[in-house]
C-alpha positions in Angstrom: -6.5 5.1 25.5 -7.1 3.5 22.3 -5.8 4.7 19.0 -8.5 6.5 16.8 -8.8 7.4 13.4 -8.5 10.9 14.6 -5.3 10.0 16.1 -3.6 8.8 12.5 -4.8 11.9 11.3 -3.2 14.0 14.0 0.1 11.6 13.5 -0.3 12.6 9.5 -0.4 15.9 10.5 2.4 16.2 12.1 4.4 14.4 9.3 3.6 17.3 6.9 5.6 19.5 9.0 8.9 17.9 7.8 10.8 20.0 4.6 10.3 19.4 1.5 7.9 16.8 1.5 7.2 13.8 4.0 6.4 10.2 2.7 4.2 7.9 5.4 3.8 4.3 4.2 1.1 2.2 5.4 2.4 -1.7 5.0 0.2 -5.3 6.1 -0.6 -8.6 4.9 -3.3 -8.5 1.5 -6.6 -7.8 3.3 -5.7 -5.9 6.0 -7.1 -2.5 5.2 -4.2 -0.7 3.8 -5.5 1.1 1.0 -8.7 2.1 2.5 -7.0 3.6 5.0 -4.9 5.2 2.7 -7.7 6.8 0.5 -9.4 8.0 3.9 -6.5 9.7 5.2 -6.0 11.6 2.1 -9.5 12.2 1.7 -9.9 13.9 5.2 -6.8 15.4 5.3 -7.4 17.5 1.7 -10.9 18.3 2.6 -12.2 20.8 0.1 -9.1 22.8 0.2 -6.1 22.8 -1.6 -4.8 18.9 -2.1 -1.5 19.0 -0.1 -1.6 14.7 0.6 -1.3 12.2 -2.3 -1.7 8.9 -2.4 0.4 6.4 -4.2 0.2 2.6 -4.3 2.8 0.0 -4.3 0.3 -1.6 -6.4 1.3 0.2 -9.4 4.8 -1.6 -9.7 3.4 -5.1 -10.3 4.7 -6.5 -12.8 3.2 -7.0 -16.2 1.5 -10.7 -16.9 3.6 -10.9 -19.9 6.6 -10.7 -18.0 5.3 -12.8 -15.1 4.5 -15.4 -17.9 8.1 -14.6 -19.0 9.4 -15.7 -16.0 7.5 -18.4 -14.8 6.0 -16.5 -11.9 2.4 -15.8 -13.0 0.8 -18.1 -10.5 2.9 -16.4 -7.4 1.7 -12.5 -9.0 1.4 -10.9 -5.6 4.7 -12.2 -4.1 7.7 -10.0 -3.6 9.6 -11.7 -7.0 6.3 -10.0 -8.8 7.0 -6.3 -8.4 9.6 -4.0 -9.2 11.0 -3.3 -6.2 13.7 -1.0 -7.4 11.4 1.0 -9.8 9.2 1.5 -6.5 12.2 2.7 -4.0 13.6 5.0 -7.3 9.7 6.7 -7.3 9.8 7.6 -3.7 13.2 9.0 -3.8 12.0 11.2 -6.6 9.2 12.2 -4.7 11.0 13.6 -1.9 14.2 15.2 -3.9 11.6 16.6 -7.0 8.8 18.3 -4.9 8.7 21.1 -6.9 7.5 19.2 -10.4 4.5 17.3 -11.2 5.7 13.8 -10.6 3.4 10.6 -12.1 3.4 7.6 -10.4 1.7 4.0 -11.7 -1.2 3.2 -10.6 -3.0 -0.5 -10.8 -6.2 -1.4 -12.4 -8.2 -4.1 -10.5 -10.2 -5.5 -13.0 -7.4 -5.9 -15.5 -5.1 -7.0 -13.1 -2.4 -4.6 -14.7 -0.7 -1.5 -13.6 -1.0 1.4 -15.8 2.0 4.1 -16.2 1.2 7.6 -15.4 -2.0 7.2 -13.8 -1.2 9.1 -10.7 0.1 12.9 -10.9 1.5 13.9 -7.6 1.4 17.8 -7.5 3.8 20.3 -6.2 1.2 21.4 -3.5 1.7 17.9 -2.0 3.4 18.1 1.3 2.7 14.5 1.9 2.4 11.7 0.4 0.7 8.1 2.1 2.4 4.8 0.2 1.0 1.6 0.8 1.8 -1.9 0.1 2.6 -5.0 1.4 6.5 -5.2 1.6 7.5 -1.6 2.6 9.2 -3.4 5.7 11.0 -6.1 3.6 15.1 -5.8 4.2 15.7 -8.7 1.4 17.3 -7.7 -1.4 16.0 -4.8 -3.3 13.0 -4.1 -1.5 15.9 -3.0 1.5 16.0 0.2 -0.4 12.1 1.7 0.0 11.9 1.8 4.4 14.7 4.3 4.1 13.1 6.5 1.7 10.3 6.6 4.3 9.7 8.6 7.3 7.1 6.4 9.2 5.7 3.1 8.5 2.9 2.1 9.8 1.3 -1.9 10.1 -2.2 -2.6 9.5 -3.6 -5.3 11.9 -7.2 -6.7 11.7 -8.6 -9.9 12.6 -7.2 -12.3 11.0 -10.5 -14.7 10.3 -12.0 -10.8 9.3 -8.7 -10.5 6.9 -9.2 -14.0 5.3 -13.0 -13.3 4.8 -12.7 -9.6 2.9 -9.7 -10.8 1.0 -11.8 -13.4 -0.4 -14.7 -11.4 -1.1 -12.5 -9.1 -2.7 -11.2 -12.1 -5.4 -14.7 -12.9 -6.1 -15.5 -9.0 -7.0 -12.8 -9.0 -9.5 -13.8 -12.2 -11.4 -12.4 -15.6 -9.5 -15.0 -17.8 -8.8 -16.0 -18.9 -5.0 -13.5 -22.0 -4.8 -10.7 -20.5 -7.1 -10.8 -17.0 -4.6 -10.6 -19.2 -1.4 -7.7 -21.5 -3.0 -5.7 -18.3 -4.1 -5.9 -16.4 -0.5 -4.7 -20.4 1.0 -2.1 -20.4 -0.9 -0.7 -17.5 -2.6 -2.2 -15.0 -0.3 -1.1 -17.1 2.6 2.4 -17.5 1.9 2.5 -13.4 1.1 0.6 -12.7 4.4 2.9 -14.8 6.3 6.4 -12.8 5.0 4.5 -9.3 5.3 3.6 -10.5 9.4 7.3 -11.2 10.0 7.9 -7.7 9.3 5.3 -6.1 11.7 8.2 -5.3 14.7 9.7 -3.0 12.2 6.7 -0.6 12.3 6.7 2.7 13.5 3.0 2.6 14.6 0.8 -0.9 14.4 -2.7 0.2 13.7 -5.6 -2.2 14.7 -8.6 -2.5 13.1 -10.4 -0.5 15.9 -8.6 2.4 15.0 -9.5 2.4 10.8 -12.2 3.9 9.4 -15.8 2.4 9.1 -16.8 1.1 7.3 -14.2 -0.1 5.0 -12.7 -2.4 2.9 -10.1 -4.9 4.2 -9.7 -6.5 1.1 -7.6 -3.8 0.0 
């Protein structure tokens, strides 16, 4: 049969189960639906009740454009070399040895294109957090420590001419113009998507778009 939404919500479930608190990251190439899916699970899984999932981007650990500018890097912002990677594998340690203190993650503003400390209070009450971002598989350098400090990874699949298209659309929302959004997901984008694919084997669960939630945002 195949997978459902329902299903990944079952699968979340079961996650909760695990003492103190279980982490479940949710990786792909830019585009491919990650955050959406993300926000949905948390949202459905909460309910009206008490909030016992989080949800906490990888997005939150780009690095500054200051810095980028420091380093030379500002046109590549996106790419592994852009992020604290350490900073982000430190977080979700803390989150699963500290579950009994409010915990505040960064979180990343889209129009600014800036990640803002403190943005994102994970509670006591949560018994699971959902991570997402694209190099949670990565095994170079320090991006090998965050798969460990995971218990299930899953891959985000869609179409990839469905990927491109959303990704775009999601440039233009945030300010680029036509031409300078389709240029950025050729290039920059590309090169990202490409490294984040080579990763997909290491999955725990590869989740096609058939399975997330509709409608929804790829571009995320």
């Amino acid at each position: 049969m195949p997978l459902t939404f329902d299903d990944l919500l079952d699968r979340a479930r079961s996650l909760a189960g695990r003492a103190p608190r279980a982490i479940l990251g949710i990786a792909g190439s830019p585009g491919a639906g990650k955050t959406t899916l993300a926000e949905h699970l948390v949202r459905e899984l909460n309910g009206a009740g008490e909030p016992w999932a989080a949800h906490v981007p990888m997005d939150g650990f780009h690095l500054a454009d200051a810095e980028l500018d420091r380093l030379g890097l500002r046109d590549r912002k996106g790419a592994p070399a852009t992020f604290d990677a350490a900073g982000y594998a430190a977080l979700l340690r803390r989150l699963r040895t500290e579950p009994d203190v409010v915990v505040y993650a960064p979180g990343f503003e889209r129009v600014l294109e800036q990640p803002i400390a403190g943005a994102i209070p994970v509670l006591p009450t949560a018994r699971l957090v959902v991570t997402e971002g694209n190099y949670l598989l990565l095994t170079d350098g320090l991006w090998a420590r965050v798969r460990p400090a995971l218990d299930e990874v899953w891959f985000c699949e869609i179409d990839e001419g469905e990927r491109i298209r959303r990704l775009v659309a999601r440039h233009e929302e945030f300010g680029k113009g036509h031409d300078q959004a389709v240029a950025w997901v050729a290039g920059t984008d590309q090169l990202n998507a490409d490294l984040v694919a080579a990763t997909r084997d290491r999955a725990d669960l590869v989740v096609p778009g058939t399975a997330l939630p509709a409608p929804y945002d790829a571009g995320r």
